[in-house]
C-alpha positions in Angstrom: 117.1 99.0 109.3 118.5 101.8 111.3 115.6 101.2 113.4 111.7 102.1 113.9 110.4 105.4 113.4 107.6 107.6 112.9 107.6 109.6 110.0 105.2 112.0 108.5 105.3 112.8 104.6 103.3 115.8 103.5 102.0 115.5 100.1 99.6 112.6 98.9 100.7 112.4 95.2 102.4 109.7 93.5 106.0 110.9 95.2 104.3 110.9 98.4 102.5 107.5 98.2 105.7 105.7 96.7 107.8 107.1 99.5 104.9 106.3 102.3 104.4 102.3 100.8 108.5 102.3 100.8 108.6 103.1 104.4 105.5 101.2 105.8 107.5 97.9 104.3 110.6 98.8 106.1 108.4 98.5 109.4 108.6 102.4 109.8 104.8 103.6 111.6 103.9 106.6 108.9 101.5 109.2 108.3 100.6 110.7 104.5 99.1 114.5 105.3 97.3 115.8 101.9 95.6 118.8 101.7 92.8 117.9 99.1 90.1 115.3 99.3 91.4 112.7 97.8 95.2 111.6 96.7 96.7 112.3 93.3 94.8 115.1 92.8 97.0 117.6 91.2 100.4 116.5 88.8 100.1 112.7 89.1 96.0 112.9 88.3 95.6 112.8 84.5 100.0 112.7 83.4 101.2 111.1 80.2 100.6 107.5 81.8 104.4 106.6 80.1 107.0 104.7 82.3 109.8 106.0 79.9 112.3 104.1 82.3 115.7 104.7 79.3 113.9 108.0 78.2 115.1 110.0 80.9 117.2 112.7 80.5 117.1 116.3 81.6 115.6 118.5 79.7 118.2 121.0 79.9 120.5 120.1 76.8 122.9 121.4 74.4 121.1 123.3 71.8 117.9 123.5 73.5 118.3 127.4 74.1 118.6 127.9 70.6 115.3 125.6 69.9 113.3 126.6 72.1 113.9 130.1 70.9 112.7 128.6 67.3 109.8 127.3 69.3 108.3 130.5 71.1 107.7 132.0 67.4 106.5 129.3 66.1 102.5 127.8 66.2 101.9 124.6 68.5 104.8 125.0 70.0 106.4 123.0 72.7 107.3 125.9 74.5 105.7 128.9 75.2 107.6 131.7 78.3 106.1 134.2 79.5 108.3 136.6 81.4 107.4 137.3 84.7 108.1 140.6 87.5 109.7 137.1 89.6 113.0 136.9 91.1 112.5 132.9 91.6 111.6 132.8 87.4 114.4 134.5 86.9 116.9 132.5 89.2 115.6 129.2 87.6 115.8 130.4 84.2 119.5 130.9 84.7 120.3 128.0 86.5 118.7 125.9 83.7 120.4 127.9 80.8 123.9 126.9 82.8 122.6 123.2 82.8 122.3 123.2 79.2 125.1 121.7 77.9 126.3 118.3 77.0 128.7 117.4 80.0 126.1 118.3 82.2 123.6 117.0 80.6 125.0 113.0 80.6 126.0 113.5 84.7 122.4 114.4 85.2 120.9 111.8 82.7 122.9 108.9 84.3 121.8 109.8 87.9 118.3 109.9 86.3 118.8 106.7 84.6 119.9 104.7 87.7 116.9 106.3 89.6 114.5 105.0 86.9 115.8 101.6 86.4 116.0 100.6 90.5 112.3 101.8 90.2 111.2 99.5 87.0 112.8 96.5 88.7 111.3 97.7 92.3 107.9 97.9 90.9 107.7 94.8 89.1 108.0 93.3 92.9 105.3 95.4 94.1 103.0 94.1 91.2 103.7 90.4 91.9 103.0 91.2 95.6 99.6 91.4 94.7 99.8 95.6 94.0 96.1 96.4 92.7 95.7 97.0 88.2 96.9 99.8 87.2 96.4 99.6 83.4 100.3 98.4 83.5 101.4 97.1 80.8 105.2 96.9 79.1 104.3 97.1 75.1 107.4 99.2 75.0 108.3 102.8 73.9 108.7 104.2 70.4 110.4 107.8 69.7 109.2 108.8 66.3 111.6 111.5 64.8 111.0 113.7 61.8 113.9 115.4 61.5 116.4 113.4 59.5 119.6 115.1 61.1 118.1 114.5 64.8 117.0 110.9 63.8 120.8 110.1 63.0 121.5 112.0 66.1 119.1 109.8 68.4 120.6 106.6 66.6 124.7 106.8 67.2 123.5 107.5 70.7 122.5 104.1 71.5 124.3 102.3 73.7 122.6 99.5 74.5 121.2 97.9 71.3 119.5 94.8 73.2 117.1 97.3 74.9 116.7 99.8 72.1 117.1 99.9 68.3 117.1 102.3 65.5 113.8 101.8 63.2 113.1 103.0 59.7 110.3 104.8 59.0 108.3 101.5 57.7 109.7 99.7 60.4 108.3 102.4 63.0 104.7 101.5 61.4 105.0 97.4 61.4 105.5 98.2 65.2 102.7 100.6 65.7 100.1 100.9 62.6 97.9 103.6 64.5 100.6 106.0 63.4 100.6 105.0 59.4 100.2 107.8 58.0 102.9 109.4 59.3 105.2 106.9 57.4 106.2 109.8 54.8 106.5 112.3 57.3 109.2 111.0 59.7 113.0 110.2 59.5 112.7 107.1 61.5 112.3 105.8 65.2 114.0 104.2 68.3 112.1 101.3 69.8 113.3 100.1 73.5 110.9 97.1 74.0 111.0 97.5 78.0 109.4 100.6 78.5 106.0 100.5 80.2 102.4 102.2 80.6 100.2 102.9 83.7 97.7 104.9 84.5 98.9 107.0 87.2 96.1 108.3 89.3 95.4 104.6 89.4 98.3 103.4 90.7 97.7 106.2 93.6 94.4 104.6 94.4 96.3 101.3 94.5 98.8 102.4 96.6 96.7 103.8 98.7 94.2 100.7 99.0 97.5 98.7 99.4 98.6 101.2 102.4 95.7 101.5 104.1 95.4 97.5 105.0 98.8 97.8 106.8 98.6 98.9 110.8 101.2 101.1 110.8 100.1 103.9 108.1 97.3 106.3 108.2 96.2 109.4 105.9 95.0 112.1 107.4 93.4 115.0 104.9 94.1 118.3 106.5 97.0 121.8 105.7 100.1 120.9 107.0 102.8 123.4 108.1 106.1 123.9 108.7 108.6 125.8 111.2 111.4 125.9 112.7 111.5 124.2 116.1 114.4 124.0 118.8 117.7 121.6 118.9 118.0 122.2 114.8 114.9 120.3 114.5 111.6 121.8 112.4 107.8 121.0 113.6 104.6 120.2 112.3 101.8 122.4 112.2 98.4 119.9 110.9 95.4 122.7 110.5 97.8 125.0 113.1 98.2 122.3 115.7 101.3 120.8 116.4 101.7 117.3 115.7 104.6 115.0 116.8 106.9 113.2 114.6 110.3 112.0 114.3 111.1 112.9 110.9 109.1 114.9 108.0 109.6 113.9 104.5 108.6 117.2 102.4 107.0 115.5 99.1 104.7 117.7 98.3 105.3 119.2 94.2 105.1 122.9 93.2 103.7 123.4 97.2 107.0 122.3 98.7 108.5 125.4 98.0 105.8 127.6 99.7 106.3 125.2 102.9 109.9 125.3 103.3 110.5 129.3 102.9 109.6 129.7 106.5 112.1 127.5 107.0 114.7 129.5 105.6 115.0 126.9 102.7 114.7 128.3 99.0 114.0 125.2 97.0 115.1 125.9 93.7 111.6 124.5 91.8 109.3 125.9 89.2 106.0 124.6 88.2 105.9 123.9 84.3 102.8 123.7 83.0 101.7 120.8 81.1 98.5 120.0 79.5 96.9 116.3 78.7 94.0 115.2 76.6 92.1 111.9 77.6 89.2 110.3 74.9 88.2 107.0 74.0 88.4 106.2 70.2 87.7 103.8 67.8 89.8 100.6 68.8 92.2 100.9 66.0 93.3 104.5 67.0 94.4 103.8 70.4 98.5 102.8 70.1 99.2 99.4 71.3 102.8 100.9 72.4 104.2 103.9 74.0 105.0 106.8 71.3 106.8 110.1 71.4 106.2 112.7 68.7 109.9 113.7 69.1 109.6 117.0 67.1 106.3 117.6 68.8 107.4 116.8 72.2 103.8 114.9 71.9 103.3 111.7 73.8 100.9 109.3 73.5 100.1 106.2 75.8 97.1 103.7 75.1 95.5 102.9 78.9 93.4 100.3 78.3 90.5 101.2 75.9 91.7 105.1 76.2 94.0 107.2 75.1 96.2 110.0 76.7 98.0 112.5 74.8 100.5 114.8 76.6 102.3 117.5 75.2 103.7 121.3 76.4 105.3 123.2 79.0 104.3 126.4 79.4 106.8 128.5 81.8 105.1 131.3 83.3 101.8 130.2 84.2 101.2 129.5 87.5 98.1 127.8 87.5 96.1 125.3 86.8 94.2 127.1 84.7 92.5 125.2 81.1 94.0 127.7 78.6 91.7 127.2 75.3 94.4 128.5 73.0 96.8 125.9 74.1 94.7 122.9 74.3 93.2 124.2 70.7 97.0 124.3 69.2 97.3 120.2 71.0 94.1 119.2 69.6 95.4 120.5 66.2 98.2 118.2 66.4 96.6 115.3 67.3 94.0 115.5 64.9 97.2 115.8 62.2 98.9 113.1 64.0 96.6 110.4 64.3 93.4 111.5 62.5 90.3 111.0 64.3 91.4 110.0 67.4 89.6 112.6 69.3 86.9 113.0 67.5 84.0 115.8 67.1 82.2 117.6 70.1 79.1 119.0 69.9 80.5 122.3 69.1 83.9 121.1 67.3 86.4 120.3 69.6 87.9 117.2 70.2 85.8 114.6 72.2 87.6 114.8 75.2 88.7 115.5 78.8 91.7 118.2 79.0 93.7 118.3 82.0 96.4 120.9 83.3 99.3 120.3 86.2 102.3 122.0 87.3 105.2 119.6 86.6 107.7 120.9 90.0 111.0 121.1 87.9 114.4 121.8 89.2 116.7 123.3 86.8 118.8 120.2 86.1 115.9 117.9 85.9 117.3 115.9 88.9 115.2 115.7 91.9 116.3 116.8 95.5 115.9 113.6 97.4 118.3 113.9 100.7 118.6 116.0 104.0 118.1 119.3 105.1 120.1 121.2 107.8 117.4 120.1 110.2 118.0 117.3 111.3 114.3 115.7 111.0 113.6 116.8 107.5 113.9 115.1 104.5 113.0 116.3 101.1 111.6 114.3 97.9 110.9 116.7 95.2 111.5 118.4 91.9 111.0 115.3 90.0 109.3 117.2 87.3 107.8 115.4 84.2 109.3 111.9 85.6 107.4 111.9 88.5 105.5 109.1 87.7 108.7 107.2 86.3 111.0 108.2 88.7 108.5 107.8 91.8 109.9 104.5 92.9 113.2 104.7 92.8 112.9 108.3 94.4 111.0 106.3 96.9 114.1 104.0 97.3 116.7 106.6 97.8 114.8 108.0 100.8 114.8 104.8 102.4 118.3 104.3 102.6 118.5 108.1 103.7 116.1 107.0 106.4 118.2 104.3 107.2 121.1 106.2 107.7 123.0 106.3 104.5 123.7 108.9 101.8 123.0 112.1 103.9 124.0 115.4 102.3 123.2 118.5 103.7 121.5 121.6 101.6 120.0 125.0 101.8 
């Protein structure tokens, strides 16, 4: 280690926490500022709950302009953009339409890949250090593909066949029967057996339970600020009062971008919007493994005796907002999907909790983990909708930046 410091991360949600547990190990005294009550609160709180570790790349793809076009006409659709009078819109839009496309796609999926895999391995030492339940468990993941042509696709693509293998459509039931009467609807599957589950906002609290028994970290729930100070060096403004520190790590999801502008820094994020549904069915309903409704861009993740369907990005909204119609069009889909899962409300929706977050995407789907041209300010966002997967081997490449290595200036 490059040596002790005292570092501040603003931003208390699983890219925060991660980052803060990496640092208090390395001996580094550290302080987690989050602006809301309690931690995970906003993206990490109610997420997919899959640790898709080899299911990792960018969104941004050959072909997806073209499908996602399909999908904005298109009922329950995957995608839904609303245009916006927003020059920052506008700018990601085009820097993700120049990321899609297959050489680009593959750099960014590798970089991804080796992010997610140092994490998987790095967690697994956490957990045997005694790391508080997080509904972990590794039943593996199952990609369920009902397009023929994309199924054969998916298959030649596989490049490691001792961590993932291509399923027929019976095959894709023996593994997970919840889903058996989808056997005539899909193409087939791809099963890798190491993928995991967790329950994210859980393995918050147990980071932060973990965290708060060490003496050299504290949490402190107030607005933190940021602006330029002297000698190429930013400060810290905690509820407008300046507070000393030797480095800042910026981790803090859509809201980094609104607290580095006055800093001169235009972090190229957006918030996509993503909606989850949380219920508790009968016990043979909730999937024993991890499964992706390809097609559907659906996911669904069994968390002990409840279950936690994902699914959307909405591009556009801004908020946090429970949109009915959208939630409606998910529930519609489940219901098809895996009948009676979510069973009846009292006035005929789906017996459940809904939850919205904004998803802080950069265009690529890589995250920005590295230096700043100040020289006390690190950032650690844009993970996007691998924030939970990616959050510990983000975690790990800011501690070697800390340490000294790997710095690489942007603006």
């Amino acid at each position: 280690m490059a040596g002790k410091r005292t570092i501040t991360i603003i931003g208390g949600g699983v890219i925060g926490l991660t980052a803060a547990y990496a640092l208090v190990r390395e001996g580094h005294d550290v302080t987690l500022i989050e602006r809301r009550e309690d931690v995970g609160q906003e993206a990490s709180f109610a997420n997919g709950g899959q640790l898709s570790y080899r299911y990792v790349s960018p969104l941004a793809d050959a072909g997806i302009a073209r499908d996602a076009l399909g999908w904005l006409f298109r009922p329950n659709s995957p995608i839904s953009l609303r245009l916006k009078a927003d020059p920052s819109q506008w700018r990601w839009l085009l820097a993700f339409l120049c990321a899609c496309n297959r050489q680009t796609n593959r750099r960014n999926a590798a970089v991804l890949l080796d992010l997610a895999l140092s994490g998987q391995a790095e967690l697994q030492t956490y957990r045997e250090e005694g790391l508080r339940d997080f509904l972990w468990r590794r039943p593996g993941k199952l990609v369920l593909y009902r397009n023929a042509a994309t199924f054969r696709k998916a298959a030649k693509s596989i490049s490691d066949p001792e961590r993932q293998r291509a399923l027929s459509p019976s095959e894709c039931t023996d593994i997970e029967p919840a889903f058996a009467g989808l056997r005539g609807q899909i193409a087939g599957g791809i099963f890798s057996p190491e993928d995991e589950v967790g329950d994210c906002f859980l393995f918050c609290e147990a980071l932060r339970e973990a965290l708060a028994a060490a003496p050299n970290f504290r949490l402190i729930h107030g607005n933190a600020a940021l602006t330029a100070g002297s000698k190429n060096r930013c400060a810290v403004l905690l509820d407008g009062k300046p507070f000393e520190t030797d480095l800042v790590v910026l981790a803090a999801g859509i809201a980094s971008r609104k607290l580095a502008r006055p800093l001169g820094i235009d972090l190229p994020l957006y918030g996509l919007k993503g909606y989850s549904l949380s219920t508790r069915p009968r016990p043979g309903l909730v999937p024993s493994v991890s499964v992706t409704d390809y097609d559907n861009r659906v996911v669904y993740a069994g968390l002990g005796d409840r279950l936690r369907v994902a699914a959307m990005v909405d591009i556009g909204a801004q908020d946090t907002r429970l949109n009915p119609k959208r939630l409606g069009e998910l529930r519609a889909l489940v219901n098809e999907t895996l009948p009676g899962a979510l069973g009846q409300g009292p006035e005929g929706q789906g017996d459940d909790t809904p939850w919205a977050g904004l998803r802080p995407a950069t265009p690529t789907g890589v995250p920005i983990i590295g230096r700043t041209r100040y020289d006390n300010l690190l950032l650690n966002v844009g993970q996007g909708a691998l924030g939970f997967t990616l959050s510990v081997g983000s975690a790990l490449r800011l501690k070697e930046i800390v340490a000294g290595c790997n710095s690489r200036a942007i603006s």
